[in-house]
TIVO-2410 file (N, C-alpha, C; in nm, 3 decimals):
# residues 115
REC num residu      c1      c2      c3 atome chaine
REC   1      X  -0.372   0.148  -0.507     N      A
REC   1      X  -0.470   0.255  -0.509    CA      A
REC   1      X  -0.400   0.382  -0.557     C      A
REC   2      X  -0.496   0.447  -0.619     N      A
REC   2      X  -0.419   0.566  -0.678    CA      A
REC   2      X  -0.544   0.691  -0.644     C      A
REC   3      X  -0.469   0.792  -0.581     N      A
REC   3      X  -0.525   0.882  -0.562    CA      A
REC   3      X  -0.489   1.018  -0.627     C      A
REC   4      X  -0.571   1.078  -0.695     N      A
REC   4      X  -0.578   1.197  -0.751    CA      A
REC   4      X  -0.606   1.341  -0.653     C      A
REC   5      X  -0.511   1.405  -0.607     N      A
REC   5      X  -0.511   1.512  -0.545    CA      A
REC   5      X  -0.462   1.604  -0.511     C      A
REC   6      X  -0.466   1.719  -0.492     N      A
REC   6      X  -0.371   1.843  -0.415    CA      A
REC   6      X  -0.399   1.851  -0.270     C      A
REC   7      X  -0.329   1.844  -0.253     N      A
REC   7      X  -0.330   1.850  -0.006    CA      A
REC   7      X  -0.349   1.977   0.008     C      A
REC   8      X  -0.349   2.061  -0.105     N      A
REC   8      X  -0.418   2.230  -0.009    CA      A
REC   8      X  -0.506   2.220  -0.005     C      A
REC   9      X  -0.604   2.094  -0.067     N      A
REC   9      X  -0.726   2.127  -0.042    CA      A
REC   9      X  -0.791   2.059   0.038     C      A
REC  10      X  -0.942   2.055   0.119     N      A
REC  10      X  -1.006   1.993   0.247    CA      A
REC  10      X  -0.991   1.905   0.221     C      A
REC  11      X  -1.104   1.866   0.103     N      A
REC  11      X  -1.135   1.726   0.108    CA      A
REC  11      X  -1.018   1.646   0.021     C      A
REC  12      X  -0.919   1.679  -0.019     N      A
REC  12      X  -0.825   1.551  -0.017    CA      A
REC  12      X  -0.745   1.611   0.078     C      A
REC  13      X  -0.703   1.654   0.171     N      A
REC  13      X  -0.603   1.631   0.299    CA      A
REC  13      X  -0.706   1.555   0.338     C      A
REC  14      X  -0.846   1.595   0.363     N      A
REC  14      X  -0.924   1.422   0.463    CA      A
REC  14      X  -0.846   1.304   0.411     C      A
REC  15      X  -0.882   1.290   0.253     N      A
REC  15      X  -0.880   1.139   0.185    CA      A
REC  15      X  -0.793   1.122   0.277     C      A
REC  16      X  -0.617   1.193   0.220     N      A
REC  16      X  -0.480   1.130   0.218    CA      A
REC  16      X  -0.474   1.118   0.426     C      A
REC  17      X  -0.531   1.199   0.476     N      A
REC  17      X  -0.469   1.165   0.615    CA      A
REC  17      X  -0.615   1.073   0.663     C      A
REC  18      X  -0.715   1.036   0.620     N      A
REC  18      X  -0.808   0.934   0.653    CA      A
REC  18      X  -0.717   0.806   0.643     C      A
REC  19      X  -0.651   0.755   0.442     N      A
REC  19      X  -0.572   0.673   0.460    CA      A
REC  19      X  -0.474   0.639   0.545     C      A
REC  20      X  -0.383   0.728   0.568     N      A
REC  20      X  -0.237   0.715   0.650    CA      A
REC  20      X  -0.318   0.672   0.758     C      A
REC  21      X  -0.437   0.724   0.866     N      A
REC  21      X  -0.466   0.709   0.950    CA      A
REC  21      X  -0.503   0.555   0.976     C      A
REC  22      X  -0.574   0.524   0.866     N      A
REC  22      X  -0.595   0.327   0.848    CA      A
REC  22      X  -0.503   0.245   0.818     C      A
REC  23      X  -0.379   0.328   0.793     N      A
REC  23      X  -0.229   0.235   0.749    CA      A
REC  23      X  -0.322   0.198   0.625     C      A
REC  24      X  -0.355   0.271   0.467     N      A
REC  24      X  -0.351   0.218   0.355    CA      A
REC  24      X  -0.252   0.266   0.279     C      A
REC  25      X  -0.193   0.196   0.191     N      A
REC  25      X  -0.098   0.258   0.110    CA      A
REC  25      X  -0.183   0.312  -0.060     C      A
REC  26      X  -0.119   0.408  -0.051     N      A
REC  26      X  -0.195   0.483  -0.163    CA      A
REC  26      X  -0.064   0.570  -0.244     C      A
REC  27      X  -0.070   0.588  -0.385     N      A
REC  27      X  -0.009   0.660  -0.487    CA      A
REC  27      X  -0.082   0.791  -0.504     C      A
REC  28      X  -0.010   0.866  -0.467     N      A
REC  28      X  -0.063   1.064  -0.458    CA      A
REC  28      X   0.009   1.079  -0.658     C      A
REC  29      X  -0.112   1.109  -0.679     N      A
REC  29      X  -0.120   1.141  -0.818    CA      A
REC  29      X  -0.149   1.346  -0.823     C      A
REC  30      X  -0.052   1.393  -0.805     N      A
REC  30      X  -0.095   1.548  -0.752    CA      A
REC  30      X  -0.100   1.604  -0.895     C      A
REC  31      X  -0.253   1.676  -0.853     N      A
REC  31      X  -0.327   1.720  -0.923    CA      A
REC  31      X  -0.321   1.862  -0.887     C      A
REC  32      X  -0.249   1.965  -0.970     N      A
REC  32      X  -0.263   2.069  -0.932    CA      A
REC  32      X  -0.350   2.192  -0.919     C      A
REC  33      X  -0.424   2.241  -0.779     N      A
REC  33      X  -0.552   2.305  -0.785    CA      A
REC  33      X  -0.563   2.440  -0.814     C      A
REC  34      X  -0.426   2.508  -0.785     N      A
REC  34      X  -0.410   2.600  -0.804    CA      A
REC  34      X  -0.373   2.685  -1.002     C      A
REC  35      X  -0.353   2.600  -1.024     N      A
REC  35      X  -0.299   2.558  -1.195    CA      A
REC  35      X  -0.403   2.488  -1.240     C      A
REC  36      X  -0.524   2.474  -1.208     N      A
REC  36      X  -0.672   2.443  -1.267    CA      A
REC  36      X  -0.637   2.312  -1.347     C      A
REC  37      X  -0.564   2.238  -1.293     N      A
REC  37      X  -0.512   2.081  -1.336    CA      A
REC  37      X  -0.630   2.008  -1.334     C      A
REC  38      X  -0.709   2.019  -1.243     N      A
REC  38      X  -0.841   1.897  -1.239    CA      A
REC  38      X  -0.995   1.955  -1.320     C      A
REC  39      X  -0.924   2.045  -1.418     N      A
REC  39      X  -1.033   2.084  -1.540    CA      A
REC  39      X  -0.961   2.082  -1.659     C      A
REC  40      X  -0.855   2.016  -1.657     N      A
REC  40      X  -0.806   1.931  -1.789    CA      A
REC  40      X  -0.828   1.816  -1.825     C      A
REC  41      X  -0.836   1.785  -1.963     N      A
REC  41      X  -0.863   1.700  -2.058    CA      A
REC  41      X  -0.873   1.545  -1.936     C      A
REC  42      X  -0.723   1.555  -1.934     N      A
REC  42      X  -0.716   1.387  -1.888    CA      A
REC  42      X  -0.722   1.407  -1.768     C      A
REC  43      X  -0.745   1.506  -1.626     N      A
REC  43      X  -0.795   1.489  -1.551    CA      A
REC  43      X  -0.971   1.449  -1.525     C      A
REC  44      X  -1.055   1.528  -1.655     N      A
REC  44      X  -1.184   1.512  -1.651    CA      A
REC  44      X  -1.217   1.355  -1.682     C      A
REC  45      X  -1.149   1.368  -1.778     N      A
REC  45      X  -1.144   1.185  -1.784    CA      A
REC  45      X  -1.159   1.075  -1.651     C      A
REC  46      X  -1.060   1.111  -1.593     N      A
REC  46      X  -1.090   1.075  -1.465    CA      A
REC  46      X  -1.229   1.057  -1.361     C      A
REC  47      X  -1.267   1.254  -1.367     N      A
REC  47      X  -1.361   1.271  -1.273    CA      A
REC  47      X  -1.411   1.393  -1.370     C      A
REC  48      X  -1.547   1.338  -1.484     N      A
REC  48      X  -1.547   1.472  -1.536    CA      A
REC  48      X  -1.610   1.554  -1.472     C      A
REC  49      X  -1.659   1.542  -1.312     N      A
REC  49      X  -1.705   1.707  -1.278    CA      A
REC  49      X  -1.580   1.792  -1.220     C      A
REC  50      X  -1.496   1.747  -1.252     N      A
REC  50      X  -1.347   1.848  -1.252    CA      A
REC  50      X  -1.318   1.883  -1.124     C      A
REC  51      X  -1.349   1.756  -0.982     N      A
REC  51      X  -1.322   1.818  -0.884    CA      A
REC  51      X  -1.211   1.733  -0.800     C      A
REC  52      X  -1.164   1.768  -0.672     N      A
REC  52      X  -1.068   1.685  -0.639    CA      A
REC  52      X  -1.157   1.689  -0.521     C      A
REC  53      X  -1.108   1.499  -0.459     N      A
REC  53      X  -1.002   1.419  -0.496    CA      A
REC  53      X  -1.103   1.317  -0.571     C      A
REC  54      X  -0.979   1.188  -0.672     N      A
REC  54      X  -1.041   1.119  -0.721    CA      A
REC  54      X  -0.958   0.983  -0.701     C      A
REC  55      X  -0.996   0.880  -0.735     N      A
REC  55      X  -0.956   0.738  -0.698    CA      A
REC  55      X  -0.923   0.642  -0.834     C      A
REC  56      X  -0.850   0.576  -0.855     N      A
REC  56      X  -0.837   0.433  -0.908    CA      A
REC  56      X  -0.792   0.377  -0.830     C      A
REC  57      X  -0.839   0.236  -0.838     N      A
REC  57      X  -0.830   0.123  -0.787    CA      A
REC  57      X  -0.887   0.023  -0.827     C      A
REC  58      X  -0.808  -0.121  -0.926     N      A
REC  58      X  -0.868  -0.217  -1.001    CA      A
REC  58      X  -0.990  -0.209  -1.029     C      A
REC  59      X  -0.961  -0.127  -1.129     N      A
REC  59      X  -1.065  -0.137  -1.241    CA      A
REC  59      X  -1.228   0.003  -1.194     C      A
REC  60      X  -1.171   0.020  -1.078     N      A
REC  60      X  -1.273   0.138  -1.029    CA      A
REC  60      X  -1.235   0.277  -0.985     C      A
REC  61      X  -1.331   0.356  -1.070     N      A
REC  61      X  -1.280   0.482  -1.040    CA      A
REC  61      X  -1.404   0.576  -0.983     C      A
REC  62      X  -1.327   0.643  -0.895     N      A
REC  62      X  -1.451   0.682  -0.786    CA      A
REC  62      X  -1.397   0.806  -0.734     C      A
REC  63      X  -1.462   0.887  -0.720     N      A
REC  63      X  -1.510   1.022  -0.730    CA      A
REC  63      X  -1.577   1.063  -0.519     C      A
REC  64      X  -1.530   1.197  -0.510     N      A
REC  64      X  -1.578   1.241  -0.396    CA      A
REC  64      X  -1.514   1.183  -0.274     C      A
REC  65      X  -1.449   1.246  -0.180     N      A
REC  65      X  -1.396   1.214  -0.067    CA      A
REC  65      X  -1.459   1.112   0.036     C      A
REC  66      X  -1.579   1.125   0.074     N      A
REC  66      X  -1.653   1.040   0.170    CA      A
REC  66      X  -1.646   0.897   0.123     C      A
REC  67      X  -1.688   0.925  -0.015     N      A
REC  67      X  -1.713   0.759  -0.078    CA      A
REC  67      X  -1.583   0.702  -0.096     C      A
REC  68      X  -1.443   0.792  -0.105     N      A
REC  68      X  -1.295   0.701  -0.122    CA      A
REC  68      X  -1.275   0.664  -0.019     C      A
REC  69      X  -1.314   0.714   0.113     N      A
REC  69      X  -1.295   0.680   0.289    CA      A
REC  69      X  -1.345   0.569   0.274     C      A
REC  70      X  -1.494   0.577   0.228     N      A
REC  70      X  -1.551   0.404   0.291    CA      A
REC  70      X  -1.525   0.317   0.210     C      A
REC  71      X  -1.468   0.333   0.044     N      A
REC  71      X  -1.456   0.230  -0.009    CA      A
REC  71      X  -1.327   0.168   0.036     C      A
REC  72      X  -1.234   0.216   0.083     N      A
REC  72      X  -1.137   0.178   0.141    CA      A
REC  72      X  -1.121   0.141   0.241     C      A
REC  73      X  -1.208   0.147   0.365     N      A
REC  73      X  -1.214   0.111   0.453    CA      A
REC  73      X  -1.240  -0.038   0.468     C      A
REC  74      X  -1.380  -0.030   0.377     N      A
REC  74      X  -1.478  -0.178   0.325    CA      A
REC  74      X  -1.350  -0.258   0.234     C      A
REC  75      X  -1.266  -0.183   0.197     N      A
REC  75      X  -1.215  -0.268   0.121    CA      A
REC  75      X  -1.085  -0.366   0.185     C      A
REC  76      X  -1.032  -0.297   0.298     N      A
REC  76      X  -0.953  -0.342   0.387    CA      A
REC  76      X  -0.931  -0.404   0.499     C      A
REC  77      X  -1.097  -0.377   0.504     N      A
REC  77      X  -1.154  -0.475   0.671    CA      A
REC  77      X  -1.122  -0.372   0.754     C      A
REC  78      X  -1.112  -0.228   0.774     N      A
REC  78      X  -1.112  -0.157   0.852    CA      A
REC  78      X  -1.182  -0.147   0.952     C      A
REC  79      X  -1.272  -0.252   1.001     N      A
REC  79      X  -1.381  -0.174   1.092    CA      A
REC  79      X  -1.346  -0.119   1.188     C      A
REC  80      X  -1.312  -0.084   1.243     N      A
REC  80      X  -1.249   0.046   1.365    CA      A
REC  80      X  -1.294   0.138   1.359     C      A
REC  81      X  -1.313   0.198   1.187     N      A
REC  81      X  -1.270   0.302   1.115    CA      A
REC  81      X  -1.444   0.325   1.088     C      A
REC  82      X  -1.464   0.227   0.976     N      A
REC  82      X  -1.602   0.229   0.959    CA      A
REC  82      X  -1.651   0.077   0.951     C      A
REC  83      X  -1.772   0.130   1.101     N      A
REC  83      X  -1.795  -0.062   1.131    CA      A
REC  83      X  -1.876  -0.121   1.026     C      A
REC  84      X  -1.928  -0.214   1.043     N      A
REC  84      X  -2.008  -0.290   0.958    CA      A
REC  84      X  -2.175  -0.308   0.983     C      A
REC  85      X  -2.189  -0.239   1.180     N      A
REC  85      X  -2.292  -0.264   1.217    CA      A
REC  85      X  -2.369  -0.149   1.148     C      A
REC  86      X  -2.486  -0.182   1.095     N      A
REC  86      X  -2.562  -0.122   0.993    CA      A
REC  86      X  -2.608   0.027   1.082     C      A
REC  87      X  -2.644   0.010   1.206     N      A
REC  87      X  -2.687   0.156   1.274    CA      A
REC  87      X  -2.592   0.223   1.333     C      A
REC  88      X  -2.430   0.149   1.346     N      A
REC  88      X  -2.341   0.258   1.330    CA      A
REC  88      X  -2.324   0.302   1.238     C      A
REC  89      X  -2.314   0.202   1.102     N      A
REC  89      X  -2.258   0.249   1.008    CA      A
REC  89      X  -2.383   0.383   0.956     C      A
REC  90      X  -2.537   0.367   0.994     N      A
REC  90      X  -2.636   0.459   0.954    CA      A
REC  90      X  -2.594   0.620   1.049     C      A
REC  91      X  -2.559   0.579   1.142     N      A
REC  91      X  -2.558   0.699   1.219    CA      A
REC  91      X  -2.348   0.784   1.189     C      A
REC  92      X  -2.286   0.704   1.074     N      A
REC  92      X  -2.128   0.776   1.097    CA      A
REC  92      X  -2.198   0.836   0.943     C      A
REC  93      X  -2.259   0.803   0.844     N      A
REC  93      X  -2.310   0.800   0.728    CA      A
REC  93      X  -2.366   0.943   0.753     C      A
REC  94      X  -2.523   0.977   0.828     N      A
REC  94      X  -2.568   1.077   0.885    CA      A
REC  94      X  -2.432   1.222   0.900     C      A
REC  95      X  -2.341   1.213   0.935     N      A
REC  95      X  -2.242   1.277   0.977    CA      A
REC  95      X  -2.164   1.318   0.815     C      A
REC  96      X  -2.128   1.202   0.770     N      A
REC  96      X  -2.047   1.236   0.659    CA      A
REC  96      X  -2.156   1.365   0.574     C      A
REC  97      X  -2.243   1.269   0.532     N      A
REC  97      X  -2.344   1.350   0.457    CA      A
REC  97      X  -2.354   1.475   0.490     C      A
REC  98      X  -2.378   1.473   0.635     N      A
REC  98      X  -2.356   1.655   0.703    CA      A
REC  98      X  -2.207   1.708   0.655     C      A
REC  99      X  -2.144   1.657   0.718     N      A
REC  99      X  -2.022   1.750   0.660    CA      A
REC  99      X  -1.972   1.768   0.481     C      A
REC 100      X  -2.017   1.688   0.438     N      A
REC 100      X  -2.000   1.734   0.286    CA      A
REC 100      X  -2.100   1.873   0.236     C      A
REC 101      X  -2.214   1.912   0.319     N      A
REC 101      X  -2.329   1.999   0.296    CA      A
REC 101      X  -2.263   2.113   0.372     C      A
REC 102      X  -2.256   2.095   0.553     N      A
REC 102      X  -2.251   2.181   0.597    CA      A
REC 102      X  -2.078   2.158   0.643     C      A
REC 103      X  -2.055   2.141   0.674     N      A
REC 103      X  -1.898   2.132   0.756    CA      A
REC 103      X  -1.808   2.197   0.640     C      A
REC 104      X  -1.832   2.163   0.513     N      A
REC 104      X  -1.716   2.168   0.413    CA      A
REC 104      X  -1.711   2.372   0.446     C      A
REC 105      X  -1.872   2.385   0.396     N      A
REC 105      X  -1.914   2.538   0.366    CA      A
REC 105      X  -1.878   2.620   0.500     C      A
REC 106      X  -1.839   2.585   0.623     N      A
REC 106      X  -1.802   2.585   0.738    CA      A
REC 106      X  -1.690   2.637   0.738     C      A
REC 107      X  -1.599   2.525   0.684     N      A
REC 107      X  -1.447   2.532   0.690    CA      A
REC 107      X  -1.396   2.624   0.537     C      A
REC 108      X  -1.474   2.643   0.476     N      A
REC 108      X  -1.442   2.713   0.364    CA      A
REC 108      X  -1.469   2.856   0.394     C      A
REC 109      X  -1.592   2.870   0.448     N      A
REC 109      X  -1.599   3.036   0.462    CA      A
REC 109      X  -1.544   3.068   0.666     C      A
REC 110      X  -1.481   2.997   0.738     N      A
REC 110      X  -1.393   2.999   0.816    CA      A
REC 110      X  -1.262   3.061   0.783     C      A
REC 111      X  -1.218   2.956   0.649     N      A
REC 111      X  -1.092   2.998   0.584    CA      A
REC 111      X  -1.088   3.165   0.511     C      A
REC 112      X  -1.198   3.203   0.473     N      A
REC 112      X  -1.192   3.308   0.390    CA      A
REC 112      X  -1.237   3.425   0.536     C      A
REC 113      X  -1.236   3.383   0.629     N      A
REC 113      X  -1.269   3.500   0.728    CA      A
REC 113      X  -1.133   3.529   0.716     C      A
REC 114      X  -0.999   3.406   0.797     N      A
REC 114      X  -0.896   3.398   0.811    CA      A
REC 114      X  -0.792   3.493   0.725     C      A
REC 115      X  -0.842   3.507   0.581     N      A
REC 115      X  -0.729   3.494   0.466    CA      A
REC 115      X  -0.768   3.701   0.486     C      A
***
């Protein structure tokens, strides 16, 4: 698995410490955010809405933090992590979805109180 990312940012410190947390092994492909690396040529290629983090993995490339958690999870037999039972899995789903809307905008204008 190859992951495309910079760790200053939220949503790939989730990805990379979601993985470590499931024991997956993954290749940190650092993408630099600060140096507008993931709005270049062969980063867009990748993920052309130019955002981090992004994924390969045989033959699939996948885009957005939530969806690299569960494809990896599903892909490893994680259930611990994310079960299989359809109304847990409906009700951890419910959550993600929230925090990509509200949690992210949370922790982002949290950070800018901070700075």
């Amino acid at each position: 698995m190859e992951v495309y990312a910079d760790p200053i940012t939220v949503n790939c410190r989730k990805v990379l410490a979601g993985l470590q947390l499931m024991g997956i092994d993954y290749n940190l492909n650092k993408v630099d955010y600060f140096q507008s690396e993931q709005k270049g040529p062969s980063y867009v290629a990748i993920n052309p809405n130019a955002a981090l983090p992004a994924m390969r993995d045989d033959g699939l490339t996948l885009w957005e933090s939530n969806a690299i958690l569960q494809y990896a999870a599903d892909k490893h037999g994680k259930t611990a992590f994310y079960p299989t039972d359809t109304k847990i899995r409906a009700d951890i789903n419910r959550w993600l979805f929230w925090s990509a809307v509200h949690g992210f905008r949370a922790a982002t204008h949290s950070w800018l109180r901070i700075a």
